[in-house]
Structure formats: C-alpha cells, structure tokens
LUMBADO-585716 format. One record per atom (N, C-alpha, C): x, y, z; residue in one letter. Coordinates in steps of 0.2 Angstrom, whole numbers, padded with zeros to 4 digits, always signed. Example, Ala and Ser with C-alpha at 12.3 -4.5 7.8 and 13.67 -1.06 7.14 Angstrom:
residues 2
+0066-0028+0039A;+0062-0022+0039A;+0066-0016+0039A;+0064-0011+0035S;+0068-0005+0036S;+0064+0000+0039S;
This chain:
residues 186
-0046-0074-0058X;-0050-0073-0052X;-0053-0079-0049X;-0054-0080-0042X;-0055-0087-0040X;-0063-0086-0040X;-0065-0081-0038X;-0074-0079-0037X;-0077-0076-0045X;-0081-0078-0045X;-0086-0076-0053X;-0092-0074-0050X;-0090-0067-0048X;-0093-0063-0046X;-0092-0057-0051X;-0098-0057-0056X;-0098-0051-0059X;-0098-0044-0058X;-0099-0042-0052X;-0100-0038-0050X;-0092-0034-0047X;-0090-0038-0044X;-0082-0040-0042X;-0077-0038-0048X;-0080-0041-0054X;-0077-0042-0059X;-0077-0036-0063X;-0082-0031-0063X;-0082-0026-0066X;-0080-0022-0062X;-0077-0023-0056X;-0075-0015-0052X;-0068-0017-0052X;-0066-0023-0052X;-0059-0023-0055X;-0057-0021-0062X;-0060-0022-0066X;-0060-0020-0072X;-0059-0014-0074X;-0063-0010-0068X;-0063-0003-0070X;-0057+0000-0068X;-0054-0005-0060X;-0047-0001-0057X;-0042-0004-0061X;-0041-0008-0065X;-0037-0010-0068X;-0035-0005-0074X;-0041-0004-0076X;-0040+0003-0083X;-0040+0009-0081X;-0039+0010-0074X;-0035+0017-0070X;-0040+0021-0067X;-0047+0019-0069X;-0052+0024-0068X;-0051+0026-0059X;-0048+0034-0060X;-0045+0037-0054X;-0050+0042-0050X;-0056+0044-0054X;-0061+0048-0049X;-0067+0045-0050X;-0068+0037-0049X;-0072+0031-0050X;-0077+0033-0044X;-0075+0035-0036X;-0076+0035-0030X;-0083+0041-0032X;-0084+0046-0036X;-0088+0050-0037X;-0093+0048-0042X;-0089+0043-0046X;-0094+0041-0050X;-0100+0036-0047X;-0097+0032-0046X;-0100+0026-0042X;-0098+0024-0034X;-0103+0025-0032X;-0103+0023-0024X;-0102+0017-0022X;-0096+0016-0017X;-0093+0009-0015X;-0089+0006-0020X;-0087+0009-0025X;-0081+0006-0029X;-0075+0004-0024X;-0073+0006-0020X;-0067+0005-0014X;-0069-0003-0013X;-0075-0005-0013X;-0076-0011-0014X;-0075-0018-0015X;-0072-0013-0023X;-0070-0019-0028X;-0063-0017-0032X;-0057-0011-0028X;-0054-0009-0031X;-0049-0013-0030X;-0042-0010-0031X;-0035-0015-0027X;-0036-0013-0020X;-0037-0008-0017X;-0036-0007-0012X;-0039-0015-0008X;-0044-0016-0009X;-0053-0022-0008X;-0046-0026-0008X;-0044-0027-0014X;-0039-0034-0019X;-0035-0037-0013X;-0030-0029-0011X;-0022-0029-0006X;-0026-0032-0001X;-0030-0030+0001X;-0034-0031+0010X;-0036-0037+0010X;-0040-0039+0005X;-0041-0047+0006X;-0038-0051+0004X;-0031-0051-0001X;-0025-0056+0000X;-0021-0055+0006X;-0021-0049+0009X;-0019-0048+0015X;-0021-0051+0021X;-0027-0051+0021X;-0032-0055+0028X;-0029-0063+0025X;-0032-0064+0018X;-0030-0072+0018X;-0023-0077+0019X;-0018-0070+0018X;-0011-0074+0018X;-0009-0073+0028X;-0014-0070+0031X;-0014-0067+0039X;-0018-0074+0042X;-0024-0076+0038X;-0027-0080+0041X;-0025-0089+0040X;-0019-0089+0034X;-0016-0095+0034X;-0012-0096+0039X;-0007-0090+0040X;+0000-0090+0042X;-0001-0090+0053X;-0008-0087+0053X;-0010-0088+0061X;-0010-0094+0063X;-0011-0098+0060X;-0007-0105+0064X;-0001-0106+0066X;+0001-0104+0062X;+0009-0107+0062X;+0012-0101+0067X;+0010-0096+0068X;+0013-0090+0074X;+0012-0093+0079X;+0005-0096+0080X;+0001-0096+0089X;+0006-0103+0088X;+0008-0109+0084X;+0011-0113+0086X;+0020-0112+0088X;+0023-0108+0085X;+0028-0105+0088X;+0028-0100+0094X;+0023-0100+0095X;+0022-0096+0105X;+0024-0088+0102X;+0023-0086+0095X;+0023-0079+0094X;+0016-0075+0094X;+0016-0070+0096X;+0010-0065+0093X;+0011-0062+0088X;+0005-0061+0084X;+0005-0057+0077X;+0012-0050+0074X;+0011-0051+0071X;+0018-0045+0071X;+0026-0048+0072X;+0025-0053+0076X;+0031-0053+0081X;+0036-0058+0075X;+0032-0062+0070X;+0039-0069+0066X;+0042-0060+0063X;+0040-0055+0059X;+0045-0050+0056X;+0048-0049+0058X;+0047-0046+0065X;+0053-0046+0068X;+0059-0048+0071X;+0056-0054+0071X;+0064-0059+0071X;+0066-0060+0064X;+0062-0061+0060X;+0065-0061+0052X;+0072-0055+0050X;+0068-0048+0052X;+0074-0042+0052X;+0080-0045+0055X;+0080-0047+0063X;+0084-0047+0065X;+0088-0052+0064X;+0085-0058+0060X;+0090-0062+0058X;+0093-0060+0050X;+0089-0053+0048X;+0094-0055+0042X;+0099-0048+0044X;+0099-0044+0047X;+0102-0037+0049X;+0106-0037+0056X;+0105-0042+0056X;+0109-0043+0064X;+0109-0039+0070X;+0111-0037+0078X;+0110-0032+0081X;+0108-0026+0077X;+0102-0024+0081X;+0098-0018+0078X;+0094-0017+0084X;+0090-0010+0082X;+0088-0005+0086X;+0081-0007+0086X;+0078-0003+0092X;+0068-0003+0091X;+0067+0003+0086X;+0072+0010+0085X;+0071+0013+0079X;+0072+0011+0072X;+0076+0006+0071X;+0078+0002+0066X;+0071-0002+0063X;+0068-0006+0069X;+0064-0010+0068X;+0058-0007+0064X;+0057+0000+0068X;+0051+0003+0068X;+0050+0009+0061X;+0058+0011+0058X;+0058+0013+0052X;+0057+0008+0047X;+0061+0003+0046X;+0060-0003+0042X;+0053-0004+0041X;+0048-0007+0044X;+0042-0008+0043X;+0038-0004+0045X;+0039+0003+0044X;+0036+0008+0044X;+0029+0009+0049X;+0031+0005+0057X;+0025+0005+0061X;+0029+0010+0067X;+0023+0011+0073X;+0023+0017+0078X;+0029+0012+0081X;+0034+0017+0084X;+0039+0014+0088X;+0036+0011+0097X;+0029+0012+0099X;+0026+0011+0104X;+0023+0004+0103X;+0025+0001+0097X;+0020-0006+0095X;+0027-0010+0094X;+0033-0007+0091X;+0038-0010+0092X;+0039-0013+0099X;+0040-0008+0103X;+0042-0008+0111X;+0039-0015+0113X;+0031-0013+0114X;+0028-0020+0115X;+0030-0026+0114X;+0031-0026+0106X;+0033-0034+0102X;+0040-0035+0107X;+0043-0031+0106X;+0050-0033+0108X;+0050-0036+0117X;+0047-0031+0121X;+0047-0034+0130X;+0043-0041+0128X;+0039-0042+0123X;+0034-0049+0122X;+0040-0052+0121X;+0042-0054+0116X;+0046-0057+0111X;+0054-0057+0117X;+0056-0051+0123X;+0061-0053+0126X;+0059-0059+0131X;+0053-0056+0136X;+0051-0061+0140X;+0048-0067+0138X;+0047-0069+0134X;+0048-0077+0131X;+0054-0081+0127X;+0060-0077+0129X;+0068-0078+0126X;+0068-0079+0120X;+0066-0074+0116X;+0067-0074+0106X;+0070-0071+0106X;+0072-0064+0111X;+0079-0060+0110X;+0080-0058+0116X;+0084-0054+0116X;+0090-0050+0121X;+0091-0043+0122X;+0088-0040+0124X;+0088-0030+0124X;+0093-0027+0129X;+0098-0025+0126X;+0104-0022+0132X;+0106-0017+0130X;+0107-0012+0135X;+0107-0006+0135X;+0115-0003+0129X;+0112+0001+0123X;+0116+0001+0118X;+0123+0006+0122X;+0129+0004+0120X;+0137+0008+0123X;+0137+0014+0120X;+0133+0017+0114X;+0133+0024+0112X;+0130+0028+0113X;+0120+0024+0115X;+0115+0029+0116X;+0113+0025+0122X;+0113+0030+0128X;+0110+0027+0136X;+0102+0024+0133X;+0100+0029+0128X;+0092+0030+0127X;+0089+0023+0121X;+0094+0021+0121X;+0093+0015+0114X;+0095+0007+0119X;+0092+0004+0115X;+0095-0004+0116X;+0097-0008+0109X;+0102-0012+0111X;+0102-0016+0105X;+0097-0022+0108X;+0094-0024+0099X;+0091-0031+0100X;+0095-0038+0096X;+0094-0043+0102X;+0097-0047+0096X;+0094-0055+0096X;+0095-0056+0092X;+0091-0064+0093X;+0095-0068+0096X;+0090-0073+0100X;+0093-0077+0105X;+0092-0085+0100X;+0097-0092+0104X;+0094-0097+0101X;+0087-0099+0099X;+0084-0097+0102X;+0076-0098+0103X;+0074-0095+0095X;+0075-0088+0098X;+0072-0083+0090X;+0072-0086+0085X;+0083-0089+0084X;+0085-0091+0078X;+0080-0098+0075X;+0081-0102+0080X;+0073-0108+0078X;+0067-0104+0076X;+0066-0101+0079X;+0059-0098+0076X;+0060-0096+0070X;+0064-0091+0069X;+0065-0088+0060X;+0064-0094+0056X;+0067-0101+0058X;+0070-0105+0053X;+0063-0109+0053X;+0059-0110+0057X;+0048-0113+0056X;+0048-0108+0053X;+0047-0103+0053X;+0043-0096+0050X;+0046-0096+0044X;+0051-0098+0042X;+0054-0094+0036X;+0051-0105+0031X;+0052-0107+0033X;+0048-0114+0031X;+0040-0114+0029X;+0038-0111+0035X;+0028-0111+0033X;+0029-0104+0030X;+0032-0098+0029X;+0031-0095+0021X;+0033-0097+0016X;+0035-0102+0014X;+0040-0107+0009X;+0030-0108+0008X;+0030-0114+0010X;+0024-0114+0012X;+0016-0113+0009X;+0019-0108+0013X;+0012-0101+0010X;+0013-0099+0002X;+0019-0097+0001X;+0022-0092-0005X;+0020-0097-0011X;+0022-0103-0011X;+0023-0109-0014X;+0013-0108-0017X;+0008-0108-0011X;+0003-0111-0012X;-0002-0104-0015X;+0003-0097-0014X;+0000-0090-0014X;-0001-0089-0023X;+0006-0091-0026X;+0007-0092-0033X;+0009-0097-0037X;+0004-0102-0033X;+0002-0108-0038X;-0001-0105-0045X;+0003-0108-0049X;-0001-0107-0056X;+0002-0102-0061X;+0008-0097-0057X;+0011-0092-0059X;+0016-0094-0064X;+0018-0092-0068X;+0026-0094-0070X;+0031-0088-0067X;+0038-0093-0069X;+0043-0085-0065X;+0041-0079-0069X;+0040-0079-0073X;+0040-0073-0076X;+0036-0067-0073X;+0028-0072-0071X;+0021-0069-0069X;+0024-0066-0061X;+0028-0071-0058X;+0031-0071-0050X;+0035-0067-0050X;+0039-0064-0056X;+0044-0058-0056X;+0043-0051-0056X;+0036-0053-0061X;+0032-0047-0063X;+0028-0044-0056X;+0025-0049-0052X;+0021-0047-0045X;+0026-0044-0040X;+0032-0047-0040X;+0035-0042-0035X;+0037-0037-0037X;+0040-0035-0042X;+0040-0028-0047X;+0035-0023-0044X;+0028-0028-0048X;+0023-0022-0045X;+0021-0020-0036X;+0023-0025-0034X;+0020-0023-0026X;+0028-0020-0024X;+0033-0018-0027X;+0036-0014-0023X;+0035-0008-0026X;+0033-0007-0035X;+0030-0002-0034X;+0026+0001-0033X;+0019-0003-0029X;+0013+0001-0027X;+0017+0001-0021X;+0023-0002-0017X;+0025+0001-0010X;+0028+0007-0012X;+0031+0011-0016X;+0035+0017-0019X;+0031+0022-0020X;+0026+0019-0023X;+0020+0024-0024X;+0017+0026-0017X;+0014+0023-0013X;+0010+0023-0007X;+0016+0029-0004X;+0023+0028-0003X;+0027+0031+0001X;+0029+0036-0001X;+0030+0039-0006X;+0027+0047-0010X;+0023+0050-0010X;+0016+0047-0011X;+0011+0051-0008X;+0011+0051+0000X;+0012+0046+0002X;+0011+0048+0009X;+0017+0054+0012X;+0021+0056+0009X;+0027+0061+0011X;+0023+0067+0008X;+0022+0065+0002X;+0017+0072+0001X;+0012+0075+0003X;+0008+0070+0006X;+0001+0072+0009X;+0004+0076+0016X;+0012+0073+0017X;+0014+0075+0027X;+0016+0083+0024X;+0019+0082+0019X;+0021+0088+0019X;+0015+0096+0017X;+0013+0093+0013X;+0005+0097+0013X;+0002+0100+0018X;+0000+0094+0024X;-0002+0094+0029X;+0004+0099+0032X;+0009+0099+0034X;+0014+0102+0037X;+0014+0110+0032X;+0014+0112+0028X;+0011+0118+0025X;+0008+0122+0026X;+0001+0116+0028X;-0005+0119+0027X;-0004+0121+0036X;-0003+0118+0040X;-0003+0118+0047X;+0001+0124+0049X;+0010+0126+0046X;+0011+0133+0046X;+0008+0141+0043X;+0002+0137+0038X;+0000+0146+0036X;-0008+0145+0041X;-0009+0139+0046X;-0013+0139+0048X;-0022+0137+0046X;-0021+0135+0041X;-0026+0130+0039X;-0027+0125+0041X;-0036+0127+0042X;-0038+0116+0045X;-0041+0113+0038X;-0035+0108+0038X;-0038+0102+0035X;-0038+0097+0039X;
C-alpha cells in the first residue's frame, strides 16, 4: 500500500479476510473496502490516461472502442455495447462522435436495414496504435514492482471479480423479474 493510513489499513484488512455483513457492523466501511480499492485505481488509471485521449482528439470512452474495433473487426453498435456491457444510447453517441472526426465509417448493414456495420478508418487505426503505446505505458508504470507471477495472479483475480459482479448481477435481474411477476415492490 502506497498511503500509511491506518485506518485505510484496517478496513482493508477486514475486506481482505471476507468480513461480508461489515456494512452493519461498522458504518462507512464501503470506504475502505475493494469496492473504495477498484474506484480509486480506476479514477487514477482514468486520470493518467486523459492526457493522452484529449491528445489524440478522442473523448472519454471512445480509445475502447476503437481498440474493439481493431481487434474484432467490422462489428455492430450491439456488439459494442454488449462487449462492454454499456447503454446502447452511450454507444450511439461515441460512435456519431468518433464517425464525424473520421476514426470510423458506419454503413448501413446488407442483412439488417436497423444496424450499421462499424469499421475503422486510417485515422482510427493510428489512434489504436498511440492508445495502445500510452497503455504500455500506463500498464508498465500500474505494476511496477510486481513479478510475473504477482501480474498473473492480478489478471486472474479481476477477471474473476468481473465473473463474479456478472452473476450477481443476473441474479439480482432475475429476482427483480420475479419479484416484478408476483407483483412485489422492491
């Protein structure tokens, strides 16, 4: 841990060793748990990496999408929008953005009137290839200090807390869808 904040220290401590109905015990643990942990490596890998977006003439959101696009090739605003599990009306956006500054191409798809293929134009592909250098970059400076083993062991777990997050979250839809048929408000 970079901060020697005992306090910090002791509510990781406690998520570390599972403590699961903490929120009742102790008020503000959300504070100091991983959810705290995921958010503030999140904002700090968000607040490194915003230079280098505004300097490629991108908005937020928009380097992954060309990233998809460059590794999956023509694809769809549904494709986009299940991949990274965001509102298909936030795709839309990124994409008329990302089309009217020439980072891609959206044509009307030959099977579905209702769909477009998207696809990256020369422009895009140079931007993947900066964006994909300043995450080198970032990645390089994120797990400094790690051996392979520790950097093996980190992707493991964050694809498991994504596996996890994705089951609960089907489970809560379906609950909710349940509860919503016999007519219960939750």
């Amino acid at each position: 841990m970079t901060e020697k904040n005992p306090e910090a220290a002791e509510g990781q401590a406690a998520a570390a060793a599972g403590e699961k109905d903490g929120a009742q015990e102790r008020p503000g643990r959300s504070f100091h748990d991983f959810h705290m942990l995921l958010f503030r490596a999140f904002h700090a890998q968000r607040n490194l990496l915003s230079p280098y977006v505004k300097r490629l003439g991108l908005g937020n959101g928009q380097p992954k999408i060309l990233s998809y696009l460059a590794v999956k090739g023509p694809s769809t605003q549904r494709d986009l929008a299940e991949f990274y599990e965001i509102d298909a009306a936030a795709v839309s956006r990124m994409l008329d953005a990302l089309e009217r500054s020439g980072f891609i191409t959206a044509t009307a798809s030959a099977t579905d009137r209702r769909s477009k293929t998207i696809v990256l134009t020369e422009r895009g592909m140079a931007a993947v290839n900066a964006w994909d250098a300043a995450c080198v970059e970032e990645e390089n400076a994120m797990l400094e200090g790690f051996s392979d083993k520790e950097r093996v062991a980190l992707a493991d777990y964050l694809e498991r807390v994504h596996r996890n997050l994705r089951s609960y979250g089907s489970k809560l839809a379906a609950e909710r869808s349940e509860s919503a048929k016999r007519g219960d408000a939750r």
